[in-house]
MIPA-170104 format. One record per residue (C-alpha): residue in one letter; x, y, z. Coordinates in pm, whole numbers, plus 32768, in hexadecimal, padded with zeros to 4 digits. Layout:
BEGIN
<residuo a xx X yy Y zz Z>
...
***
This chain:
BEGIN
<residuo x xx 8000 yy 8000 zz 8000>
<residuo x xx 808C yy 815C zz 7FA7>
<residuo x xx 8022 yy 8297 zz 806B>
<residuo x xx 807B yy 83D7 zz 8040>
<residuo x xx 813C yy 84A8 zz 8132>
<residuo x xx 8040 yy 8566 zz 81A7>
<residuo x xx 7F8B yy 8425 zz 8219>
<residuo x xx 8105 yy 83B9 zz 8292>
<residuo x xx 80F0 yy 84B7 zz 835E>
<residuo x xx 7F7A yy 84C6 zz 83F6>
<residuo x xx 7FA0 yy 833C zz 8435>
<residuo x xx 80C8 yy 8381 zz 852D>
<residuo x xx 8034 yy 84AB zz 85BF>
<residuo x xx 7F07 yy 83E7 zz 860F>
<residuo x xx 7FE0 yy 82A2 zz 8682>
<residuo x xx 807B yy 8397 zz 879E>
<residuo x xx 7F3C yy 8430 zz 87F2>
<residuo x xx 7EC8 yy 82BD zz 8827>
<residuo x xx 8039 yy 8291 zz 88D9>
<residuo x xx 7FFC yy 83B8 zz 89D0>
<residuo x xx 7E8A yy 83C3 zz 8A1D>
<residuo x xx 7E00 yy 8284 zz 89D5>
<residuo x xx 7F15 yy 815B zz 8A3D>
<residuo x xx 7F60 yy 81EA zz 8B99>
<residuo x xx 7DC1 yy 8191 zz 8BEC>
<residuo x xx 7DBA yy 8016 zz 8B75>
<residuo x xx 7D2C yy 7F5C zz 8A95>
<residuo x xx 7BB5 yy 7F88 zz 8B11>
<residuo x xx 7BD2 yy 80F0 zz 8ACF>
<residuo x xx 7C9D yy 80B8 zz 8984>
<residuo x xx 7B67 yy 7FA9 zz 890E>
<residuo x xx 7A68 yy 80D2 zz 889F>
<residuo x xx 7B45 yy 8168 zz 87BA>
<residuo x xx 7BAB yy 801E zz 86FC>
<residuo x xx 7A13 yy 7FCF zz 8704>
<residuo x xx 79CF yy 8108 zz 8661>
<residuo x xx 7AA8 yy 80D7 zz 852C>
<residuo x xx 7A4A yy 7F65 zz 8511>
<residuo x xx 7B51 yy 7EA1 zz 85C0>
<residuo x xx 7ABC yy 7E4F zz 8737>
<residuo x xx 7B28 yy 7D1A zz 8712>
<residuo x xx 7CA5 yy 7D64 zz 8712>
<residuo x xx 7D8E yy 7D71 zz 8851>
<residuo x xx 7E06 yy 7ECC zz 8877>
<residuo x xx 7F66 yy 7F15 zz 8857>
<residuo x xx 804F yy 7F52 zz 896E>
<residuo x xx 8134 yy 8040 zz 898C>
<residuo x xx 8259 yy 7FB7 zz 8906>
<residuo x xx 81A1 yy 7F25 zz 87C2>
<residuo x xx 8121 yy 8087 zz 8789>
<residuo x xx 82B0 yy 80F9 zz 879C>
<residuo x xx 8324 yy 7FE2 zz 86A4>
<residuo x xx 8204 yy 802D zz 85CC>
<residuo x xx 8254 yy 81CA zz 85AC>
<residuo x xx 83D8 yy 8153 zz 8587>
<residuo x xx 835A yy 8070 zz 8446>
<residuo x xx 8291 yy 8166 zz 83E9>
<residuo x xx 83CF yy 8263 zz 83CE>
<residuo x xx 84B9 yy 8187 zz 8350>
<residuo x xx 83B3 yy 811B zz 8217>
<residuo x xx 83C5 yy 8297 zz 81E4>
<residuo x xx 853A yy 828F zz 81AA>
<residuo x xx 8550 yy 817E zz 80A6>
***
């Protein structure tokens, strides 16, 4: 999948949004927000997947 920069960009922003106000509150407060876009079903992701997914996320950037 390609995105664009801008989306690059909005994707991480809202990744450390999730990393700063939604993580620290557990995954019963994180379950609402993965309902609403469709996914209630999935295990949130902890703090240090959300890290190693921004770090992909940059270094896909680079290539």
């Amino acid at each position: 999948m390609q995105i664009t920069d801008q989306e690059r960009a909005n994707i991480l922003a809202a990744l450390n949004f999730w990393l700063e106000e939604i993580v620290p509150y557990g995954t019963d407060f994180a379950r609402p927000h993965l309902e609403a876009v469709g996914c209630g079903e999935q295990i949130p992701l902890a703090k240090p997947e959300v890290q190693e997914l921004m770090k992909r996320i940059r270094q896909s950037h680079s290539r």
